[in-house]
N, C-alpha and C positions, 0 to 999 in steps of 0.2 A: 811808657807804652810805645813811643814814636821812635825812640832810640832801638827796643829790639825788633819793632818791625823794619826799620831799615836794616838791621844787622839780619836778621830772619832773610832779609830778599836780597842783601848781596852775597849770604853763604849760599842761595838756592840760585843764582844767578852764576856765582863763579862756578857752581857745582854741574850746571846743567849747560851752561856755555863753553864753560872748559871743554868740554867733547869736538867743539867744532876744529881745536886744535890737530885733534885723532883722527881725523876725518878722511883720511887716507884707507884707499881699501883694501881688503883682507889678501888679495894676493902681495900687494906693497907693503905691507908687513910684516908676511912670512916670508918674500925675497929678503926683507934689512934684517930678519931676524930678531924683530923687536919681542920681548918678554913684555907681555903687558900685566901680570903682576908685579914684576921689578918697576915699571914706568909707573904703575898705581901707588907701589910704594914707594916710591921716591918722591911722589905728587904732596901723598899723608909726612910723609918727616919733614920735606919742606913748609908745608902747612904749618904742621904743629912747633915745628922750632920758628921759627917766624912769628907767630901768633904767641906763642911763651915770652918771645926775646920783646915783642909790640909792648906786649901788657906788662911786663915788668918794667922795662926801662920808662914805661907812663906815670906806674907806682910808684917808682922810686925818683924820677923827681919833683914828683906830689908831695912826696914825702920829704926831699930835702928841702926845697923850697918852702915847706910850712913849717922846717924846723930853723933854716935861716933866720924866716921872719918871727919867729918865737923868742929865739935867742940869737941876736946879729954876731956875738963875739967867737961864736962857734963856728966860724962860716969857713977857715983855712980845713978844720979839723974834719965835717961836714964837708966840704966839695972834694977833700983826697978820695974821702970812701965811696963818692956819689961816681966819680971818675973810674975807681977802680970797680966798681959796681958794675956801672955800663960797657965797661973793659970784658968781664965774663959777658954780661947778656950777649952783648954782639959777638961774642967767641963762640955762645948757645948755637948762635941764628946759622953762622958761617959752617960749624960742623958739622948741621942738621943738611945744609947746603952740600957739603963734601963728600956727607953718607950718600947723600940721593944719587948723585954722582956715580959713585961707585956703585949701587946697586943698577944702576942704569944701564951700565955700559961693562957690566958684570957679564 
């Protein structure tokens, strides 16, 4: 219960704070010419691949680590695929990073 109310009050916290980043005014935006759906979407792909690449790469070495220790002999064959595992995740995270990117400044 205490674990999703801290999670509950830092998504409503990054959510409603994030703004004061924006905080520049309406004429200073339409001089820079900022798209503020392109800046909103690029906020959500950041988000969400971050947030995908967090929680798998937590999963998964949850998961080799309790296979290590299940079976120690398996541990060369076990840390290649845990390596190359977290190899994609952070490729996830960096993409989702490269999109926002380009939508931004689209």
């Amino acid at each position: 219960m205490k674990r999703s109310l801290v999670s509950a009050a830092a998504i409503l916290g990054g959510l409603f704070l994030s703004s004061l980043a924006f905080a520049q005014g309406t004429d200073a935006a339409a001089a820079a010419g900022v798209n503020w759906a392109a800046a909103i979407g690029a906020g959500i792909a950041i988000g969400l691949g971050s947030f995908g690449a967090a929680t798998a790469q937590g999963r998964t070495a949850a998961a080799t680590l309790e296979g290590i220790s299940r079976n120690p002999n398996a541990k060369d064959a076990m840390f290649q695929s845990f390596i190359l595992g977290l190899v994609f995740m952070e490729f996830q995270a960096l993409l989702a990073f490269v999109i926002a990117i380009i939508w931004t400044f689209k």
